[in-house]
ROKOL-631210 format. One record per atom (N, C-alpha, C, O): y, z, x. Coordinates in steps of 0.001 Angstrom, whole numbers, plus 500000, padded with zeros to 6 digits. Atoms other than C-alpha are relative to their C-alpha. Layout:
<rs>
YZX
...
</rs>
This chain:
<rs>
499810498558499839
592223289043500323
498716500697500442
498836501545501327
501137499311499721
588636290194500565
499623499516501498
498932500265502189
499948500737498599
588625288098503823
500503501348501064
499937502131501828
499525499151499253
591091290010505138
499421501423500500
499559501833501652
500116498761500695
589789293302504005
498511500031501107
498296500808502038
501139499863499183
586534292648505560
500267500139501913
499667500903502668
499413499913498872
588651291694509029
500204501151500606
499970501519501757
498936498773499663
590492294718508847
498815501090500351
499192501909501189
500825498936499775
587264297039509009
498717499696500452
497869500588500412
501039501097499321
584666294575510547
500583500130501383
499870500807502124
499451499955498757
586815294321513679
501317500752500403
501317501684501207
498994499186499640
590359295363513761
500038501356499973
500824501878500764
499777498548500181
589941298918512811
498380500672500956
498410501858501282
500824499461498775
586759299642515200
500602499355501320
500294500003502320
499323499871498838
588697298185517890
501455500770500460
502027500855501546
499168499650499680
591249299743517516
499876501656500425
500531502376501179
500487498357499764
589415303271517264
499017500281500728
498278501263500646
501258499907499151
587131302401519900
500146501158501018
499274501991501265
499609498045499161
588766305451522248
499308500696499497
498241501081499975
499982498778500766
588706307790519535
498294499751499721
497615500555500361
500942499977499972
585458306833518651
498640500197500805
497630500818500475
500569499505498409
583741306987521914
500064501384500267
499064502102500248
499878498567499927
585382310315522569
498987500814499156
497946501298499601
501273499399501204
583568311824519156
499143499440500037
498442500365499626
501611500359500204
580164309846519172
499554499775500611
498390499481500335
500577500476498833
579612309038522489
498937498964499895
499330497797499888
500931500586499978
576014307699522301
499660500228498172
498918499382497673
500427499142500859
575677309665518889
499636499104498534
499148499429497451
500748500955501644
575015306676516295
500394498717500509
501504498519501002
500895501248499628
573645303292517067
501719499078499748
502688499183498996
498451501077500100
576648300759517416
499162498655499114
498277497969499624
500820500688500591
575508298565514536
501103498588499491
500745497816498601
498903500929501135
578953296085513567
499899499010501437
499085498918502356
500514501351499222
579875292946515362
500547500083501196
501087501138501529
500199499463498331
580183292530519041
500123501206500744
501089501505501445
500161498822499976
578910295734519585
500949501264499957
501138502173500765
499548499017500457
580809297713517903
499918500970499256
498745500894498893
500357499194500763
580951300671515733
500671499176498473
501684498503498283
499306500691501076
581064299657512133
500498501755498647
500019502795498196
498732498792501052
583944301849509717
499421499278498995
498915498155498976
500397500254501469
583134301724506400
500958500582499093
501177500314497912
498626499116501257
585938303942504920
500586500737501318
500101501101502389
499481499119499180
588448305605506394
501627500786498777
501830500315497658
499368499790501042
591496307642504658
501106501608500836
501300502073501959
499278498621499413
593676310870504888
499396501081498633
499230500766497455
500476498892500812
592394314216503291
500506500870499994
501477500928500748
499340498548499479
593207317813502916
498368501279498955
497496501173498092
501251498944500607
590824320993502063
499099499760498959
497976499426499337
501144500154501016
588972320683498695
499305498648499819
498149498416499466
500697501347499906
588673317063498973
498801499756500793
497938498899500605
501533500050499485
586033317804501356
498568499778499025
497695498922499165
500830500375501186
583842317961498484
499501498601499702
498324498243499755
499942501277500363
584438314550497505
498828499186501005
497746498620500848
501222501183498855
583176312946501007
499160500373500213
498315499516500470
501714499538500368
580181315111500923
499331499180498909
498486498303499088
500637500638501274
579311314013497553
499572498250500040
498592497707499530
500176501544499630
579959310039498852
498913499817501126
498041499001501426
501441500932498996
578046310357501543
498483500232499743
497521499582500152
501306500036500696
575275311706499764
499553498924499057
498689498086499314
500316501658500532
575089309064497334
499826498978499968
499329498336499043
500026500445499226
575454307043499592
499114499293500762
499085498105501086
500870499451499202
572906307903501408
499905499194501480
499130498385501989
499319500321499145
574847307533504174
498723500423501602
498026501437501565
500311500525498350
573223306626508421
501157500135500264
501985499289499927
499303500825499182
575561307619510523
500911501485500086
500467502593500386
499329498826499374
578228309998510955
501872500378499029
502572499388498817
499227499630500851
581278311812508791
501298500598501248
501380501724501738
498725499433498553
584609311954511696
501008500699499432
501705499960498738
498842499420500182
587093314232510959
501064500542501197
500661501394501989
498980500097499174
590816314046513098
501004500854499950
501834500604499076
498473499669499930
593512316033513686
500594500053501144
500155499574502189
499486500599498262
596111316336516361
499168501288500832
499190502500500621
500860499459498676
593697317364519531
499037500825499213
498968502026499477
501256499205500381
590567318366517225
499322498815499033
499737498322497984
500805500402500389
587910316531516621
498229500086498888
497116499921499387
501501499698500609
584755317044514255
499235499397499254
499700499124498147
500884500755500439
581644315240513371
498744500761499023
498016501715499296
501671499604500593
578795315641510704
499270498949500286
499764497860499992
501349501178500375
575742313426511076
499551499844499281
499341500874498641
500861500169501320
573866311836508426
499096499189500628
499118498406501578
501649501357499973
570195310229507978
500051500214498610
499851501367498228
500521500321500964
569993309086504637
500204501540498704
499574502312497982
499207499202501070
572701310941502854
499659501689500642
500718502283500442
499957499040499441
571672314318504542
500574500656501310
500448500141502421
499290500001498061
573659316275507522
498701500594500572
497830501273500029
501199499769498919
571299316621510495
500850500943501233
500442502000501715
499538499274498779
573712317676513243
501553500233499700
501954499939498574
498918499686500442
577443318849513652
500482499794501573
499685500186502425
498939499590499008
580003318575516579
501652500252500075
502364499910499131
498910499269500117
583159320031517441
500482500026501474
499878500497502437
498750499514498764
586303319841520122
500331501148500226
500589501627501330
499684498524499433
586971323085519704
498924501241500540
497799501463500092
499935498846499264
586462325997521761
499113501051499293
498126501508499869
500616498846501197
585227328497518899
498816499351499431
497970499992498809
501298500989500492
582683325772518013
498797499730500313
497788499303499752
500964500571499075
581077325530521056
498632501292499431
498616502267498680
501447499279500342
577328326868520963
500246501366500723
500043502298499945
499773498767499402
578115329802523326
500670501256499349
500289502425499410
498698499373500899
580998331246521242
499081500207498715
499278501282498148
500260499877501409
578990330867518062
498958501262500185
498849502252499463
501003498422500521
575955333244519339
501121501238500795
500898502437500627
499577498682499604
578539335375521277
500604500962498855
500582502192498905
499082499318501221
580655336165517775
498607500778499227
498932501635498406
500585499838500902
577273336901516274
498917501012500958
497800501282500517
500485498947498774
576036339327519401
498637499546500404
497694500261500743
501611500843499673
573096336999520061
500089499846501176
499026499755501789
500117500002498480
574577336738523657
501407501144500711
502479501543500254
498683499214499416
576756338813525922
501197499074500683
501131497872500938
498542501007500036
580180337504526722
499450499113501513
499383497886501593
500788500499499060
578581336846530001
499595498717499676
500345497828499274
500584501066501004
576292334401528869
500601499090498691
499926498117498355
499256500457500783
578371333207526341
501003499074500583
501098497948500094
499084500766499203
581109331894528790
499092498848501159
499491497940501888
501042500451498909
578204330696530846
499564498602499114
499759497533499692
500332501125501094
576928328137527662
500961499370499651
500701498177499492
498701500727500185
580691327195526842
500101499200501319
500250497984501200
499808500947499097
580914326036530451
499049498754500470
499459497820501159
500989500801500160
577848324106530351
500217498810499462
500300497652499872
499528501215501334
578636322459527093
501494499104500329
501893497978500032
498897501550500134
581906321400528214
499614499147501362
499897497950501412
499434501467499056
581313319861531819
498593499174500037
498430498097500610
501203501053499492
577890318588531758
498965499906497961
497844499579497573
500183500536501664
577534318299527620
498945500931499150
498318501851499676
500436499191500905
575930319667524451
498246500256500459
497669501340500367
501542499651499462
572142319246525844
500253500677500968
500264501841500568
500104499297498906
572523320588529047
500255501617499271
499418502516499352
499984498111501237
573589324171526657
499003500235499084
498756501353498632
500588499602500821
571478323894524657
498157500390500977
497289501261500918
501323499622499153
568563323412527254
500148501151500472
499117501792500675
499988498259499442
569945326884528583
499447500678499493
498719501468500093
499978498858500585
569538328680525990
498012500578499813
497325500451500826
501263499559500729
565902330025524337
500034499139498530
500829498999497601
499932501322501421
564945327459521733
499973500520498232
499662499740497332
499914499701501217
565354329580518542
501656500261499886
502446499833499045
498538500309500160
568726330514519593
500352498960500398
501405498985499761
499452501119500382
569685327163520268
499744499124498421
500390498219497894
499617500896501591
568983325886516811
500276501034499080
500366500629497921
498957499462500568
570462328646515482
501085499696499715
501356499328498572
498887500480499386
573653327947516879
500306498870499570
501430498669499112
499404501261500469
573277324239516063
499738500118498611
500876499880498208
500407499959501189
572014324570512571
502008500956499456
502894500290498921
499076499157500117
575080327588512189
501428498946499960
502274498751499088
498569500926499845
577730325015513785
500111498596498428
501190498263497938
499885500506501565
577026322724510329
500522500583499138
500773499953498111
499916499077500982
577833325018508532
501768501042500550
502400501850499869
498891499624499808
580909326087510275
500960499202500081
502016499322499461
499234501463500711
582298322763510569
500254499274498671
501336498713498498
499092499994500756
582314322029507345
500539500874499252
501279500407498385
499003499115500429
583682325471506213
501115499566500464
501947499266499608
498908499973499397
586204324921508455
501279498834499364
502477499093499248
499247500731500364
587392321428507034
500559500449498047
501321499664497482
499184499746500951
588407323032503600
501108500803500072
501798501163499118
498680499495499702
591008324647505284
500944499295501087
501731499779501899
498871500757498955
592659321664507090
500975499664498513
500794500072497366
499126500490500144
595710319827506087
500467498785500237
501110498468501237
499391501809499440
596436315983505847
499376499845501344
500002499504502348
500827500797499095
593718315300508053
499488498784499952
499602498224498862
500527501246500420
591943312031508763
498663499877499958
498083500496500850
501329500299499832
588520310936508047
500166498611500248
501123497847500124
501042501674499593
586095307695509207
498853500636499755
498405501728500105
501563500116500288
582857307055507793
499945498760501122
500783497892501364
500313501059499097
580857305075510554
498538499954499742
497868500986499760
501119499874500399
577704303854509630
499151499267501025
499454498227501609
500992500265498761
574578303678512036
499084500531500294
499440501690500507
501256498805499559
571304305309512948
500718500851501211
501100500490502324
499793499291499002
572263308350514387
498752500468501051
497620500602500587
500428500020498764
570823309014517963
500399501599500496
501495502027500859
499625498045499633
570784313010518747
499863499904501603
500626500477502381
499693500098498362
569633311832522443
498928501576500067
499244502614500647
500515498489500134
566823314676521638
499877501200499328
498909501837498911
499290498599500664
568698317456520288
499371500007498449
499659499039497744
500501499379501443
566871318951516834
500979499521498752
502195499692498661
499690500481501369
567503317512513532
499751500917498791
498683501361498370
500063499053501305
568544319561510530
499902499603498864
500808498775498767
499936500159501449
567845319074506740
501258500487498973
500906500880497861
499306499261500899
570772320297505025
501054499397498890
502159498906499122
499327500676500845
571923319171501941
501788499707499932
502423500757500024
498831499731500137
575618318056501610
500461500675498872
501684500814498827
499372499324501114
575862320002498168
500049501431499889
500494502257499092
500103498702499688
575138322720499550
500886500932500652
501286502031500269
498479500622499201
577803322309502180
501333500765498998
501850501882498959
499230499867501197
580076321988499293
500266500995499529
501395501354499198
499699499177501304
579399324550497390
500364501266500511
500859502182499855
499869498634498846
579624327189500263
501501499891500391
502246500862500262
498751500415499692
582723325699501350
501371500486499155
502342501165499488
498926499656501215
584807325897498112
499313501657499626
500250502363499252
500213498461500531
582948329657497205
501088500334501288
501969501001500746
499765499337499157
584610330506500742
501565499273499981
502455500095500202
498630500065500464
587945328519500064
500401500834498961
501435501475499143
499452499106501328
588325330369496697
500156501241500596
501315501647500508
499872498669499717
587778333751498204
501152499921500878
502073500711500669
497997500022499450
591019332845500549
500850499912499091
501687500804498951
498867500204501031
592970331557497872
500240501132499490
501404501528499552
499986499023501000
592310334426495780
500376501675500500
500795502638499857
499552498661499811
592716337236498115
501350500200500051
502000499159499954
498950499800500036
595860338835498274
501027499585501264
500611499997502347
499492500825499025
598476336962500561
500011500630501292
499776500029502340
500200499442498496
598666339814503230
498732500155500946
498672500418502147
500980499570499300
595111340069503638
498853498488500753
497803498463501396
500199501385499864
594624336219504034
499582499604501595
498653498847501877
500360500365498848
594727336130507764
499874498158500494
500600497184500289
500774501379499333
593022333037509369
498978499530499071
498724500008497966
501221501147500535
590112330230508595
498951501931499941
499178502815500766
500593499626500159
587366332680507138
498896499959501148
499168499250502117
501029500387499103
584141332863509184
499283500443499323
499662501257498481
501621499519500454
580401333390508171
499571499474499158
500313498505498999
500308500705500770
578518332111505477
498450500349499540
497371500335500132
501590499693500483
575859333138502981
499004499274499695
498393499690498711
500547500803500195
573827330475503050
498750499283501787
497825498476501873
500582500466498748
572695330136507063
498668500691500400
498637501883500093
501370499707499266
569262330799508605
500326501344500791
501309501399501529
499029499041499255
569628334275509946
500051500116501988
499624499168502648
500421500555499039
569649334703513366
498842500604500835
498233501659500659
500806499405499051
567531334870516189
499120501122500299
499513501156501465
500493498986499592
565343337913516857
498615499959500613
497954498923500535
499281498362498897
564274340439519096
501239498188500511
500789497052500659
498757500517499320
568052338488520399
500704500725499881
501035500936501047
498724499693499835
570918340516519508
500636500920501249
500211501975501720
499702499764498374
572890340972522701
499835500198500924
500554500814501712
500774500036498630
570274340345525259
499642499046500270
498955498969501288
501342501260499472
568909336726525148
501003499395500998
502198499103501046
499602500555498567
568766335513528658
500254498659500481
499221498020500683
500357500967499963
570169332364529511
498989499128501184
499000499413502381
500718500527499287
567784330121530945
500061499440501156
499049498949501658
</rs>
């Protein structure tokens, strides 16, 4: 049985998620399992508060490598070095770096649509090299922090732990504890739960816990 078990997540289950995996990590953590593959280490189905949980594992962990979260047509990644998230990515649209300083008037819609198109056809560096280098790690530092708010309000989603030296390919490395994560996460789930059902709306946004932003920026920084 342990044979198997090792089979099943040694080879069969990174080949089989070698697409999906590619798609989300591109270059983004060291292909470390056997004939160069990505090596799974856990994988599972989740839903909102359980987020907690795989924070807490991969801190203890002290998890290399990267935290995948699936649903249908949305993708999102945390990075880890040694149990800490460093970076964050995101399929969606509202995620992208452009969108995050436009909601937060750090750029004009202008500019804003200008960094979304960047980021999607020629990738997350090429946007980020646009920008002015305080608002770009704004933005990326911010997108941690919105990704995993965001996953305490999914539903029977899937995770993969993939473990590997992550590879940013450049891009700025963040310190940020996963308990911290956590604890922001569930304060900002509770305040949904708890408000009153009409005033519930959508996924929350913002978060008291982020670096503030940018300044002299709000609704003038030029992209580069």
């Amino acid at each position: 049985m342990a044979n198997e078990i090792a089979v099943l997540f040694e080879r069969l289950l990174p080949e089989v998620l070698e697409p999906l995996l590619h798609q989300a990590l591109a270059d983004g953590v060291r292909r470390s399992g056997d004939q160069g593959l990505h090596r799974v280490c856990a994988s599972g189905r989740f839903s909102g508060p359980q987020t907690a949980d795989l924070l807490a594992f991969c801190r203890s962990q002290e998890l290399s490598g990267a935290l995948l979260f699936a649903e249908p047509d949305v993708l999102r990644v945390l990075y880890f070095r040694q149990g800490r998230v460093i970076a964050a990515d995101s399929s969606l649209l509202f995620e992208r770096l452009g969108r995050i300083l436009g909601r937060e008037g750090v750029l004009t819609k202008e500019d804003s649509d200008a960094v979304v198109h960047l980021e999607e056809e020629q990738g997350l560096l090429a946007a980020v090299e646009a920008l002015p280098a305080d608002a770009a790690r704004f933005a990326l530092e911010r997108r941690i922090w919105e990704v995993a708010i965001s996953l305490y309000f999914t539903r029977n989603a899937h995770f993969l732990i993939v473990e590997g030296e992550p590879e940013l390919g450049g891009l700025p490395e963040f310190d940020v504890p996963p308990d911290r994560l956590a604890m922001e996460g569930m304060r900002r789930y509770d305040e949904w739960r708890n408000a009153p059902r009409t005033a519930r709306g959508g996924v929350p946004g913002g978060c008291a816990q982020q670096a503030p932003c940018p300044d002299p920026a709000r609704g003038s920084v030029p992209v580069l």
